[in-house]
C-alpha positions as CSV (number, residue, x, y, z in Angstrom):
1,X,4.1,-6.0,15.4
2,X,2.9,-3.3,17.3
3,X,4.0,-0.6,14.3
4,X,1.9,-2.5,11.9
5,X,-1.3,-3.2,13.9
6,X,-1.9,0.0,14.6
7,X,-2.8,-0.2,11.2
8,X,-5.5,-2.5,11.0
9,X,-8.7,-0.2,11.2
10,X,-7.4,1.7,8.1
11,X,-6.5,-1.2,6.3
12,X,-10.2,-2.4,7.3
13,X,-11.6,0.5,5.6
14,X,-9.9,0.2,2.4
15,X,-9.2,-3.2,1.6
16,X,-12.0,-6.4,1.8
17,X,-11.8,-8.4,5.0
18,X,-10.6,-11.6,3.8
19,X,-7.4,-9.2,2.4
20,X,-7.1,-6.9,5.9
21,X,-3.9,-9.4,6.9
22,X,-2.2,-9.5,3.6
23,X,-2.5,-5.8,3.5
24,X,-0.7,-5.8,7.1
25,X,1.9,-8.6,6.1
26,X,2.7,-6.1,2.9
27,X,2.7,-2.9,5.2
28,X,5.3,-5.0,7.4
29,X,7.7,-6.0,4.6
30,X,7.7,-2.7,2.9
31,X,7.8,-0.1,5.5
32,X,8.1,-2.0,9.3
33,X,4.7,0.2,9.7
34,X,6.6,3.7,9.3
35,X,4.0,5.7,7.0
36,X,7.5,8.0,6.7
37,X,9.5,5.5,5.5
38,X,11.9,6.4,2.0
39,X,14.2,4.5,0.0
40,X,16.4,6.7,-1.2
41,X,17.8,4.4,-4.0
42,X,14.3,3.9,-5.5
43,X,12.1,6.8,-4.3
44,X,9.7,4.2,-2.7
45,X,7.8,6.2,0.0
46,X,5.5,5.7,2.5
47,X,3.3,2.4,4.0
48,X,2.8,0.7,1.0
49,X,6.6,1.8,-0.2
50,X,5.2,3.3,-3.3
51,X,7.7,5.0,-6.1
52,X,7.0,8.1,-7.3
53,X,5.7,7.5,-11.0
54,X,3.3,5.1,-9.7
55,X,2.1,7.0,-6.8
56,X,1.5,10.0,-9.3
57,X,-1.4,8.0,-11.3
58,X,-2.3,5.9,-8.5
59,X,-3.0,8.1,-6.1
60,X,-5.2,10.1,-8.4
61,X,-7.1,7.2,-10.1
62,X,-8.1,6.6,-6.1
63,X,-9.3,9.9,-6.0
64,X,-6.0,11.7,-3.6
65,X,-4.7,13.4,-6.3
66,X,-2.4,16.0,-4.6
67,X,-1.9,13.8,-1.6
68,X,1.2,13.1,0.2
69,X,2.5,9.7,-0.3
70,X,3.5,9.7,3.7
71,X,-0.2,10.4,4.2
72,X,-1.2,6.7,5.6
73,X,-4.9,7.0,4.7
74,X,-3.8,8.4,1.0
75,X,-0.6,5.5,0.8
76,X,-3.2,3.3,2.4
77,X,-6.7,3.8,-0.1
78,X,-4.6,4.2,-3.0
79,X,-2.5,0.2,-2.5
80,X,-6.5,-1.0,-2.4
81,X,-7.5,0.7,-5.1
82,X,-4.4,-0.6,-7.2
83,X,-4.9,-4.0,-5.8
84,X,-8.7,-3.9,-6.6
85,X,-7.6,-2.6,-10.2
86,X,-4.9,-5.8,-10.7
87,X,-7.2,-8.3,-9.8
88,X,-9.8,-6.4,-12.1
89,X,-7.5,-6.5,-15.4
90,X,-7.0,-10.5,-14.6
91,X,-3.8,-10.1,-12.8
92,X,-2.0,-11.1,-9.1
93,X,-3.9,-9.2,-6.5
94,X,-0.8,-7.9,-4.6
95,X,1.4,-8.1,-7.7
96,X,3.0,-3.9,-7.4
97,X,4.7,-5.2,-4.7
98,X,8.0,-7.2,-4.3
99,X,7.3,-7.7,-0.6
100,X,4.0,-10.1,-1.8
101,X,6.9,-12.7,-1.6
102,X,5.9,-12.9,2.4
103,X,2.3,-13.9,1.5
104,X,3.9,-17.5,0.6
């Protein structure tokens, strides 16, 4: 969908290319593409739809510490970087979120 593609470049920049369309599919299921998007049962903010705990050590392990969670390039950089750091410690790549269901 047009909401999600507009994404593409950015997830390009963060994420390797052979994970640029799993990054999409994930952005889809989560958020529809809104980088505003909330859950107000869960806290779960922003592209990646992360919840606020997470996003705290996340985002600063990525190196946005004090970013906003709506900000797409900071939601965006820091779902690679927690990705990247799964994968590193042996585990599912996209296993943070519930939405890797869509992957297959």
């Amino acid at each position: 969908p047009p909401e999600v593609e507009r994404w593409r470049s950015l997830a390009g920049t963060f994420f390797p290319s052979h994970r640029v369309e799993e990054a999409l599919r994930i952005i889809d299921c989560e958020s529809n593409g809104d980088p505003d998007a909330y859950n107000p049962y869960s806290g779960a903010s922003g592209l990646f739809q992360f919840i606020p705990e997470t996003w705290a050590t996340t985002s600063t392990r990525a190196g946005y510490a004090g970013a906003s969670v709506f900000d797409p390039e900071a939601n965006v950089a820091s779902a690679a970087w927690l990705a990247a750091e799964n994968q590193r410690q042996g585990k599912y790549y996209w296993q943070a979120w519930n939405c890797s269901r869509v992957l297959g």
